[in-house]
N, C-alpha and C positions, 0 to 999 in steps of 0.2 A: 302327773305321771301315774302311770297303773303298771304293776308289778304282776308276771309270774315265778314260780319255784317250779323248777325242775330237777328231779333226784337221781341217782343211779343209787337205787337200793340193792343193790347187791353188795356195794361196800357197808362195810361194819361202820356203823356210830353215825352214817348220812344221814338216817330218818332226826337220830337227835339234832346234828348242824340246823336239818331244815327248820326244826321245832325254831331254835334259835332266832333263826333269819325271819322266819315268820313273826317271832316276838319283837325283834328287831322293824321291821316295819308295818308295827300296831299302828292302826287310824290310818293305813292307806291303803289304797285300794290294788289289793293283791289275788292273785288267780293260783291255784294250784293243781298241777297233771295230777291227771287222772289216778296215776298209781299209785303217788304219792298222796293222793287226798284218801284215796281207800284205807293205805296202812294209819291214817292219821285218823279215821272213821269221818271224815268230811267230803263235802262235793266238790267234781273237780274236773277239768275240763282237758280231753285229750291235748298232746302238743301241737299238731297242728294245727288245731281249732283255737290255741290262747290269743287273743288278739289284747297284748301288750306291749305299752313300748320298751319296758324294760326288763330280759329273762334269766332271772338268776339262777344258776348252773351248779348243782350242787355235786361233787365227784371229781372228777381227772377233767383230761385234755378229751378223755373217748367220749365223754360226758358231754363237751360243748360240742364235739365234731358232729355227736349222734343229733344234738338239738338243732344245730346249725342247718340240716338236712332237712329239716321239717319245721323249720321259724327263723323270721329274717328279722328279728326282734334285736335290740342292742344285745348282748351278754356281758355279765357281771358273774364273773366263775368265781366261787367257791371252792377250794380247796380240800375235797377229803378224802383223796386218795392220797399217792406217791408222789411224783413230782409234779405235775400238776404245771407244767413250761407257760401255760393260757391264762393260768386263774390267773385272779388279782389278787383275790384278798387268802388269807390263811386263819383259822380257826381261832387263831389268840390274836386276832387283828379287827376281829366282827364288829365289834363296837363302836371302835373308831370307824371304820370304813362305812358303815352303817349310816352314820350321823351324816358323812360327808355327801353320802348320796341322796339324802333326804336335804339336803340342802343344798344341791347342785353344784358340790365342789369337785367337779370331775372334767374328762372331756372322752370325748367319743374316738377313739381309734379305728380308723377304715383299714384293711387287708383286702387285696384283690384276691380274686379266686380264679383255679384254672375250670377252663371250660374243656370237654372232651365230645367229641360226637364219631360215634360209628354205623357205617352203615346207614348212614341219611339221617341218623336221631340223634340228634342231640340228648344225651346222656346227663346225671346227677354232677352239677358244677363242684370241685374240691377244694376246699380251704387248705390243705396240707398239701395232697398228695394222690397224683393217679399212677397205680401200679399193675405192669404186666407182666405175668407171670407164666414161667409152666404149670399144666393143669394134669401132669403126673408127679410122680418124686422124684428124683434123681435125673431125669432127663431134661435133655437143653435144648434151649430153642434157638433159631437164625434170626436175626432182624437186623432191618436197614434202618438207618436213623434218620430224616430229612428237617432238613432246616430250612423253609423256604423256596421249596421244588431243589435242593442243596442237597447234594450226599452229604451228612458230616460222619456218622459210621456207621460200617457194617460190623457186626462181630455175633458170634456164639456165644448164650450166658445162660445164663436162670429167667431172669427176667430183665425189664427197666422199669423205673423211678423217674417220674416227669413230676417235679416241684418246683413248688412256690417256694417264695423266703420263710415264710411261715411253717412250710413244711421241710423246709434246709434242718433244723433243727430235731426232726423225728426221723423217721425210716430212713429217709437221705442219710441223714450225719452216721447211722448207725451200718451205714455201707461206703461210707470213704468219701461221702461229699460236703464241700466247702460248706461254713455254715454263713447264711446273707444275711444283713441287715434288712430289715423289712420297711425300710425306706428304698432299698435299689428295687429297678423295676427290670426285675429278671426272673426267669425260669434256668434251673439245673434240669438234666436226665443224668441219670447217673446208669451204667449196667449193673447188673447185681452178681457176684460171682462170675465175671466173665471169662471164657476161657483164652481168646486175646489179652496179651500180657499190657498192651500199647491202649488198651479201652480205661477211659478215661470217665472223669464225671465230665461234662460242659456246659459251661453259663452260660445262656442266649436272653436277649433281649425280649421285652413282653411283647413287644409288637409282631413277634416273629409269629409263625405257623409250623409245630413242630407234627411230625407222622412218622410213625412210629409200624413200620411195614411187616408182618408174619411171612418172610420166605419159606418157609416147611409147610407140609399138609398136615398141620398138626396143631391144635388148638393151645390157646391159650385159655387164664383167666385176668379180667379187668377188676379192677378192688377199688374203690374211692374213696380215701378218707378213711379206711378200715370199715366201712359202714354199708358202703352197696360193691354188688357184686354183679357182674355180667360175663356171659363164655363170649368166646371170641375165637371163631374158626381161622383154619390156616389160611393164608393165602389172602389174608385180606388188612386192610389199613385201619389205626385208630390217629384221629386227628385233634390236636390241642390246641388253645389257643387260650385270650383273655378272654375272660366273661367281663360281659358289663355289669354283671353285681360284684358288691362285695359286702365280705364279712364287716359286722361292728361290736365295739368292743371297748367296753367303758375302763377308762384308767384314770388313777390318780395322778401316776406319775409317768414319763415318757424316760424311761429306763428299760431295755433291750439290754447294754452291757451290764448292768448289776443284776438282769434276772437271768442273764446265762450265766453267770460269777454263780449265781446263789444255787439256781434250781439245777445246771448240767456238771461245770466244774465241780462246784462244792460236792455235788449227791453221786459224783463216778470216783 
């Protein structure tokens, strides 16, 4: 197995974690991004360009979202931000976790990811979450919601939230939607601030084809993952569905209810 490290230096104390994790996998064969091999005065290879199997994430949840966009590499997150819902491992855990990965005591967790295409292109696939929004302040937009060539609703809001289970847990959860086990094989849209009192979040099945229609002459913006961004004019359709990738994502243990116990309950 070949390892890379990737960081988000802008949190405090990262550069040291990575130090760590690099000493932690001495005698194997490890890659290190580019920005982080700079602050370290070592050579190092952009993200897209790491061809490894396995990409240790060192930061938050934005950390792995941002990596996941530019490497389709296993991820093994590192912990060194705030709650961190993705990582695995946490800073006074490294040792252990460490050993077990060098000796193959783990297994690979899949996540499907939503697919979006507008306008004939297929667009950046979302491990969390595709979000549309208004592209002024305070003003709302009209949208039709389709399930299927399916009205399921129209309403006036802010925006919509079309997620995954994986992303039930992030921007969803933080606007009134159900959170899923990421074994069900569903998508939520949730509205955001709707001014319909009766708009609801709704779980549809992944098989489904959801569209997501701009009735106004008046733009929107697209957000993926918090990570890409595309405008999106009035009067026109964004389309979702399953992507046939998905995310991967090393764990020890297959615990979903004890890391919402620890990392949502316990840290609200």
């Amino acid at each position: 197995m070949n390892y890379g490290v990737y960081t988000n230096l802008s949190i405090e104390g990262a550069v040291d974690v990575s130090q760590e994790v690099i000493r932690l996998l001495d005698g194997e064969d490890v890659v290190l991004e580019a920005k982080l091999a700079r602050a370290l005065g070592r050579e190092g290879v952009p993200l897209e360009d790491m061809k490894v199997d396995i990409l240790v994430t060192v930061g938050g949840d934005g950390t792995i979202l941002r990596a996941m966009q530019k490497n389709d590499a296993i991820i093994l997150g590192v912990n060194a931000g705030s709650v961190g819902f993705l990582t695995e491992v946490g800073p006074e855990e490294m040792e252990e976790s460490f050993a077990k990965v060098r000796k193959g005591e783990y297994f690979i967790e899949r996540r499907f990811k939503l697919r979006t295409e507008y306008g004939g292109e297929r667009l950046a696939d979302a491990m969390n979450e595709a979000v549309i929004h208004t592209d002024a302040v305070a003003k709302i937009r009209h949208f039709r919601i389709m399930v299927d060539d399916q009205v399921a609703t129209e309403l006036r809001a802010d925006g919509v939230i079309v997620a995954t289970p994986t992303g039930s847990t992030c921007y969803a959860m933080s606007v009134g939607a159900p959170i899923i086990d990421p074994h069900v094989n569903a998508f939520v849209f949730v509205p955001m601030a709707p001014y319909k009192f009766a708009a609801r979040p709704m779980v549809v099945p992944t098989s489904a084809r959801i569209k997501v229609e701009l009735l106004m002459d008046r733009g929107c913006l697209l957000v993926i993952d918090g990570q890409k961004e595309y405008s999106i004019a009035g009067h026109t359709t964004v389309e979702f569905s399953l992507s046939k990738d998905y995310g991967r994502f090393l764990r020890f243990e297959d615990n979903f209810y004890a890391r919402m116990q620890e990392k949502l309950v316990g840290s609200l």
